[in-house]
N, C-alpha and C positions, 0 to 999 in steps of 0.2 A: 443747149444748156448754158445758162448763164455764167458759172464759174469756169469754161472752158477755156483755158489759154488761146491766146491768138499770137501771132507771129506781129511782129514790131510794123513790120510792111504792112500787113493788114489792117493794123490798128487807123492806117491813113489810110483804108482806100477810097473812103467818102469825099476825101478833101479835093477839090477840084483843082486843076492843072492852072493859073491865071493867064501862063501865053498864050496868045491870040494865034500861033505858027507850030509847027511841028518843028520841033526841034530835037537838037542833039543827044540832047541829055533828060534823060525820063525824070518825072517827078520823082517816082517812088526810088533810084537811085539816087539822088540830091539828098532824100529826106535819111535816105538809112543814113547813107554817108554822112551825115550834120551828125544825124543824133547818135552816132556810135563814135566821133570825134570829140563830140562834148562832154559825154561819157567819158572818155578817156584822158577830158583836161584841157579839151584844144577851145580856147575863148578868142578867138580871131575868124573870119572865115580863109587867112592866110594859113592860118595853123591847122584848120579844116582839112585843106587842100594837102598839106603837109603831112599828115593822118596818113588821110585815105591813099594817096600814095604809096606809101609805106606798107600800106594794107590790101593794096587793090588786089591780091589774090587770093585773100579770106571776104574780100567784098565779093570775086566773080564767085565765090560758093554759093552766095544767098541770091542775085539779080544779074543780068550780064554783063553791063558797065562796058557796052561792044564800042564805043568812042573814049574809054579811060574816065578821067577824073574832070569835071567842069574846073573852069577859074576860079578863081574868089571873088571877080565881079559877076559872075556869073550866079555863084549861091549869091550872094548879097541881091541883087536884081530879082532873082525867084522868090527868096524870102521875104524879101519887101512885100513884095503880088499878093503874097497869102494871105488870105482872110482869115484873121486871126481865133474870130469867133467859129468860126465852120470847125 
C-alpha cells in the first residue's frame, strides 16, 4: 500500500554504503543518528556526535550501535561519499 508508514531506517535502505571496507560503523546507524540530531537542532557533525551520545540508549532501541557513536570526521567523511541524488 502506498500510504503505508515506513520506519526512518527504511526510508534509506536503497541508499548505498560509498566505502569501499567493512567498517565500524553501519550506514543505516550514521544516517538515523544525523537525522534525529538535526531534528533535534544539532547543525555541526560535533554537535551530532554530541546528540547521539547523550541518546545512545534510545538509539540502541531502534539499531545496535555494537562500536557506540562514530567521530565527527567520521560522519563528515561518510556524508561527503553519498550520493546525493540516489
Amino acid at each position: 500500500m502506498a500510504n503505508e508508514p515506513i520506519s526512518l531506517v527504511a526510508a534509506f535502505d536503497d541508499l548505498n554504503d560509498p566505502r569501499a571496507r567493512q567498517c565500524a560503523y553501519r550506514l543505516d546507524e550514521l544516517l538515523l543518528a544525523a537525522i534525529c540530531a538535526v531534528i533535534s537542532g544539532a547543525e555541526s557533525w560535533t554537535a551530532v556526535v554530541e546528540w547521539s551520545e547523550t541518546k545512545l540508549d534510545w538509539l540502541r532501541q531502534q539499531l545496535p550501535f555494537a562500536n557506540g557513536i562514530a567521530s565527527h570526521d567520521t560522519f563528515g567523511r561518510v556524508f561527503s561519499l553519498l550520493d546525493a541524488t540516489q
